[in-house]
C-alpha positions as CSV (number, residue, x, y, z in Angstrom):
1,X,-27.5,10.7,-1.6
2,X,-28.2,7.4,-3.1
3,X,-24.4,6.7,-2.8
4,X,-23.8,7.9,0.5
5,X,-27.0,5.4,1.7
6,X,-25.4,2.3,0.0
7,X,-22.2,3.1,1.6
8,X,-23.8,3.4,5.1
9,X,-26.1,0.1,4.5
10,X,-22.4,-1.7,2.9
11,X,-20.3,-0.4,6.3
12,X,-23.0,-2.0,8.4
13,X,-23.1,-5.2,6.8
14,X,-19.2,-6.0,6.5
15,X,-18.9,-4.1,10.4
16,X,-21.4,-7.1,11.6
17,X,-19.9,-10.2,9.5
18,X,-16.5,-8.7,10.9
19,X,-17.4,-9.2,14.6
20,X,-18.9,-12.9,13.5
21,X,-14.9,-13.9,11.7
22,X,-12.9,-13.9,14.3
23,X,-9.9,-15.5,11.4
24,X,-7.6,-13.5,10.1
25,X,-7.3,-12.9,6.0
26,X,-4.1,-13.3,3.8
27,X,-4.7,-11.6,0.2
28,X,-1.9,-12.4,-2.3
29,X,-1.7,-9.7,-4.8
30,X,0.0,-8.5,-8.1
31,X,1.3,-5.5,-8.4
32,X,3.0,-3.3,-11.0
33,X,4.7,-0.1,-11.5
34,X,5.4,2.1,-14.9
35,X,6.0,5.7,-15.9
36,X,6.6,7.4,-19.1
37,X,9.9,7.9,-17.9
38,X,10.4,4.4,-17.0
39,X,8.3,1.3,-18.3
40,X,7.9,-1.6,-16.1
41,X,10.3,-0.8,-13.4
42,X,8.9,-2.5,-11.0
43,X,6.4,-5.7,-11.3
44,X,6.0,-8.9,-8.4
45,X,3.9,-10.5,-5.8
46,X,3.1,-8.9,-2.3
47,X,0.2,-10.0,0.6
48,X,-1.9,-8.1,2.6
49,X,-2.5,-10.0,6.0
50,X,-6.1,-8.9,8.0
51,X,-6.9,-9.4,11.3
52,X,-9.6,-7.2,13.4
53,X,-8.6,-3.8,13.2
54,X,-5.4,-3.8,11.6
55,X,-3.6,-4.6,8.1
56,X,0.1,-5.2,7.2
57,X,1.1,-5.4,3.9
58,X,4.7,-6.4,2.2
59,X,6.2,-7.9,-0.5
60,X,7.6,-10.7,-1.6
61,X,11.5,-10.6,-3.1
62,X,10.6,-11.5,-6.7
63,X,11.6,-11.6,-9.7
64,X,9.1,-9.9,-12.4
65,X,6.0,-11.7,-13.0
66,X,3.7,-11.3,-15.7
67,X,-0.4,-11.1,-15.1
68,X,-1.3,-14.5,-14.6
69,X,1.7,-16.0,-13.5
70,X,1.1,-18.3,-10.7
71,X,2.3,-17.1,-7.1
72,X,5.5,-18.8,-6.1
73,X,6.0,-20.8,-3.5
74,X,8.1,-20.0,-0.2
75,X,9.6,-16.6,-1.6
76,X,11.3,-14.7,1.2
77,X,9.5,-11.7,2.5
78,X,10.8,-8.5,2.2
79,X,11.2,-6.0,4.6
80,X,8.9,-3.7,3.5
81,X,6.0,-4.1,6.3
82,X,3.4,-1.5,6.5
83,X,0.7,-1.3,8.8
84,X,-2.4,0.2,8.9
85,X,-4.4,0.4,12.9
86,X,-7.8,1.6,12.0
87,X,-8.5,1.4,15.4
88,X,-5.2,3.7,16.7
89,X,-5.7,5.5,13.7
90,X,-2.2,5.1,12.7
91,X,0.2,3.9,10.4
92,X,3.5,2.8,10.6
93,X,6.3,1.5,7.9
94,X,9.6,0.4,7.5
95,X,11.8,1.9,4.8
96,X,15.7,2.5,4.2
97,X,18.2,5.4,3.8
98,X,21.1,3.5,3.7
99,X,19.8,1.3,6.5
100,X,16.1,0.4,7.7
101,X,14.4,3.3,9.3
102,X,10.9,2.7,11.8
103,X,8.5,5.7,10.4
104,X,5.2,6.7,11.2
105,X,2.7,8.1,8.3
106,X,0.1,10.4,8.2
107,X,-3.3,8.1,8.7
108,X,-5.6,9.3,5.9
109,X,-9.1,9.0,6.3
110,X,-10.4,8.5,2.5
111,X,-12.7,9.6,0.6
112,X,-14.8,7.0,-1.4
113,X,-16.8,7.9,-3.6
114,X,-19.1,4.7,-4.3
115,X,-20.9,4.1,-7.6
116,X,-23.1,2.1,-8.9
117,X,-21.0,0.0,-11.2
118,X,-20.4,-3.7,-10.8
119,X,-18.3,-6.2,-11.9
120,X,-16.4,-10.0,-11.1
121,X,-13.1,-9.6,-10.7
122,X,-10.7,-12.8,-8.9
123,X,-13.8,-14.3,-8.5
124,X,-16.0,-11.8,-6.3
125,X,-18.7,-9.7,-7.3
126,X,-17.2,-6.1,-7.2
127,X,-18.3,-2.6,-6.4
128,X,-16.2,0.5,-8.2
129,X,-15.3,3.5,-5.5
130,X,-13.0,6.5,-6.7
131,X,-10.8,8.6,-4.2
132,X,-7.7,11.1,-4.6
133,X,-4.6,10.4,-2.6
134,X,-1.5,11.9,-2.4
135,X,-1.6,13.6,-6.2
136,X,-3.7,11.0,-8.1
137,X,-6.2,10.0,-8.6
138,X,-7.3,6.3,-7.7
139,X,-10.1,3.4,-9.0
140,X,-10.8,0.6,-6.1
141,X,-13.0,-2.7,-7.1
142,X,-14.0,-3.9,-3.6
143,X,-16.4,-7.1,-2.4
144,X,-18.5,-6.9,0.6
145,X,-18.4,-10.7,0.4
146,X,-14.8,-10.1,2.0
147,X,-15.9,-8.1,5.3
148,X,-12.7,-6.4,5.9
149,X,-12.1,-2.9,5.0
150,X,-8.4,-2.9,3.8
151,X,-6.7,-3.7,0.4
152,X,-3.3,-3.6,-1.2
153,X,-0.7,-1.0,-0.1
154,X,-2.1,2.0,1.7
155,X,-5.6,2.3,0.9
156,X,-8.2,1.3,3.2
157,X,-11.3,2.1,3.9
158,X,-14.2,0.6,1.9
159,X,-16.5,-1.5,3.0
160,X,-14.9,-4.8,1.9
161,X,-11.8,-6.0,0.9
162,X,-10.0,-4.2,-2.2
163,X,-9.8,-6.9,-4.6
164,X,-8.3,-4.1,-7.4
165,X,-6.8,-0.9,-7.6
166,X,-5.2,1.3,-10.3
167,X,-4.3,5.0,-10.9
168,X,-5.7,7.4,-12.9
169,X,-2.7,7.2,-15.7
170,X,-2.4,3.3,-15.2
171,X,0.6,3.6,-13.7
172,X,0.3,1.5,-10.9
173,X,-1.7,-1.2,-10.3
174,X,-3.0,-4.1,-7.7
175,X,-4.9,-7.0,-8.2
176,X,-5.3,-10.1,-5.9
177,X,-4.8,-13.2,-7.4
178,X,-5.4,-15.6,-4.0
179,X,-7.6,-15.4,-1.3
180,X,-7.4,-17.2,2.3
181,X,-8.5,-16.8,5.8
182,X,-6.0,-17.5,7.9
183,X,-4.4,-16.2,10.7
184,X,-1.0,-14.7,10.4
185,X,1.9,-14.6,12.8
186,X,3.2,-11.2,12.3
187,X,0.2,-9.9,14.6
188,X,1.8,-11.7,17.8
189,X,4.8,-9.1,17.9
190,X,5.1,-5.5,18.0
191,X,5.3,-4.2,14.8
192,X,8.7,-2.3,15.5
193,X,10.3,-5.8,16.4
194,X,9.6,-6.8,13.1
195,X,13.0,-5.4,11.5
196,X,16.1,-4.2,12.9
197,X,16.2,-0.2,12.8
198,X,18.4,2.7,13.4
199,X,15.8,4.1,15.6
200,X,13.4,2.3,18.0
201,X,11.1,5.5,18.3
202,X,9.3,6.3,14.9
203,X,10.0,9.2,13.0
204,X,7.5,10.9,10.9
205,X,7.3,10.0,7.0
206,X,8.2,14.1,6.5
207,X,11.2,13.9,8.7
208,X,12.1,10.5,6.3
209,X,11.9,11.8,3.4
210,X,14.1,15.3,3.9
211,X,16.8,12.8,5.1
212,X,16.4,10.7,2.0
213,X,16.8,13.9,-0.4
214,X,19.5,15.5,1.7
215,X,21.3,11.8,1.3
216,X,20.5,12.0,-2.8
217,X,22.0,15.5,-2.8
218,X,25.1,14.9,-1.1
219,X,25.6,11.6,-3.6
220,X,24.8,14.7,-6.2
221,X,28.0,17.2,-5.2
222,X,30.0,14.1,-4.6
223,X,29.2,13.0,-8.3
224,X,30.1,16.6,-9.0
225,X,33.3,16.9,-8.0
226,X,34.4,13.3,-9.3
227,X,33.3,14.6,-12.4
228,X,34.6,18.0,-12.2
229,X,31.1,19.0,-13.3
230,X,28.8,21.5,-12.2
231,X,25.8,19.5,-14.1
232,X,23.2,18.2,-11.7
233,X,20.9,15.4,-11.7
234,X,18.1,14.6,-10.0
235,X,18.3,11.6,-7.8
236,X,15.0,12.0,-5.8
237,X,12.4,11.9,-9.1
238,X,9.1,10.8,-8.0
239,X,7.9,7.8,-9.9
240,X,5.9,6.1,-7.3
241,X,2.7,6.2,-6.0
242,X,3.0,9.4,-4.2
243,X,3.5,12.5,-6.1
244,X,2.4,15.5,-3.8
245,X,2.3,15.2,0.1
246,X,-0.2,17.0,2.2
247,X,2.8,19.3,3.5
248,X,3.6,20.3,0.4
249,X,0.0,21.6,0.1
């Protein structure tokens, strides 16, 4: 009860200082990705750009950075935009099977569970919130003192800005490093004209990935018959984020 009341009397604050900032927000993060199968196999910068009702985040084409490392300058965006409309209630992505694809994801409304713990993290007094997505289980630091309700790759939906976020197993992680409220250009186009695709109407993130593991499987049988081996491999092993979609449910 106590939780559910601070979370009200937190929405309320960062909704009113949100209508005050009319700025945008550009949050320079940290991010890294391990497994057991697979230590470190993925480790660089990205940014998380704010304005009003809507978030797009993308990384940068780095090299891998260790904790700490200063954020370099001018590094080349990839093309691995995501947005996130809290006001359409939508998201939409880029990502590639052989070349870019314009997808639209399931918009998730999560489930915070505030607590009471508190701590400073990138300079911001923090509040600790726990949620389940897509197969694990996630740990957000947030600030109100940031009144936007978006953080690092698809989770949204605290009442501040996500300053941190890990999983469960540690296996992938977010931190911001640099904050700045600025306005960004990538909100003046549609989001689709951002990157060349095969198809101008979005498809859905279900329909993607089925293409993607039909593609891995056909690379499969081809390896087969090079090889003159009936041995199969997996080619579509889930070390991301995601481990268990909603359709698979």
């Amino acid at each position: 009860m106590k939780a559910t009341i601070l979370f009200i009397a937190l929405f309320i604050i960062v909704s009113c200082a949100a209508q005050g900032k009319a700025a945008g927000i550009e949050v320079e993060n940290l991010e890294t990705h391990q497994s057991k199968v697979m230590p470190v196999y993925g480790a660089g910068h990205a940014v998380l750009y704010a304005m009003g009702n809507a978030a797009i985040y993308t990384n940068y084409d780095d090299a891998i950075y260790a904790e700490g490392d200063a954020f370099p300058e001018k590094r080349k965006l990839t093309n691995n935009y995501l947005k996130t409309d809290n006001a359409k209630k939508e998201m939409l992505l880029f990502d590639i099977i052989q070349e870019p694809f314009l997808i639209k994801d399931t918009y998730h409304e999560f489930k915070w569970n505030i607590s009471s713990e508190t701590k400073t993290t990138g300079g911001y007094k923090c509040i600790k919130a726990t949620t389940s997505y897509r197969g694990r289980q996630w740990t957000a630091w947030f600030t109100p003192q940031v009144a936007i309700p978006f953080g690092p790759w698809k989770l949204h939906g605290l009442p501040g800005l996500i300053v941190e976020a890990y999983d469960a197993e540690n296996e992938h992680s977010y931190k911001a490093l640099k904050t700045e409220f600025k306005t960004s250009t990538l909100f003046d186009a549609a989001f689709a004209s951002l990157v060349k695709t095969r198809n101008k109407k979005p498809i859905t993130y279900q329909q993607f990935l089925t293409e993607r593991k039909e593609m891995f499987t056909n690379i499969n049988l081809a390896m087969q018959a090079e090889s003159r081996t009936t041995e199969s491999k997996d080619l579509d092993i889930r070390l991301g984020p995601e481990l268990k979609y909603e359709w698979e449910e």
